[in-house]
N, C-alpha and C positions, 0 to 999 in steps of 0.2 A: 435705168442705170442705178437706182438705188436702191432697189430691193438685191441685185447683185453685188454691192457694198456691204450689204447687211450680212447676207448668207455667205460670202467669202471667211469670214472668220471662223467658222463652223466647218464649210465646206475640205477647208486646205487640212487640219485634222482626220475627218473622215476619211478621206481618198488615202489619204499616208495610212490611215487603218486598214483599208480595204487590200491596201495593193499585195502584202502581207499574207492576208487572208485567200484573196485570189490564185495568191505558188502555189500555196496548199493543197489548196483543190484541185489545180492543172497538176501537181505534182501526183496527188492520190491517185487522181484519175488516169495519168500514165498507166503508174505503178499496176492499177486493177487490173488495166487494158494490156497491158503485156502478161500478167498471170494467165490471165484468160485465154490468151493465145497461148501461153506454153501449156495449157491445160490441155487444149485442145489437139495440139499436135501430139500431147502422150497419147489422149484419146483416141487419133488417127490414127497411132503407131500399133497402139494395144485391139483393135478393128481389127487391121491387118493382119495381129499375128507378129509385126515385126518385133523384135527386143527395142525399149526403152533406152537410148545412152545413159548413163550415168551422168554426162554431164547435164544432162535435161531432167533429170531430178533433182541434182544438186542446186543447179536454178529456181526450181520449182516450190521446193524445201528451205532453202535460205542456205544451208550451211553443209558441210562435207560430209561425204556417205563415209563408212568403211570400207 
């Protein structure tokens, strides 16, 4: 019980660091993981032959076509 006495004062900072850090990653990691798929269904579409929607570019692009 006292080496857990010791490291609690350390520890309780860390973790409040960490948790921070941790969105981030879960959030990047989203963000990557849905590009990729929308990457892929232009890729699918342009295979095919079909036309691309606009809105799956504008998605893809970040911001509105012309």
């Amino acid at each position: 019980m006292n080496a857990l006495t010791d490291i609690s004062p350390l520890l309780i900072p860390i973790v409040a660091l960490l948790i921070p850090i941790v969105g981030i990653i879960a959030w990047a990691t989203v963000k990557i993981t849905r590009l990729n798929l929308l990457h892929e269904t232009a890729r699918h579409l342009s295979a095919n032959g079909q036309p691309i929607p606009p809105e799956l570019l504008e998605k893809i692009i970040g911001k509105k076509l012309p």
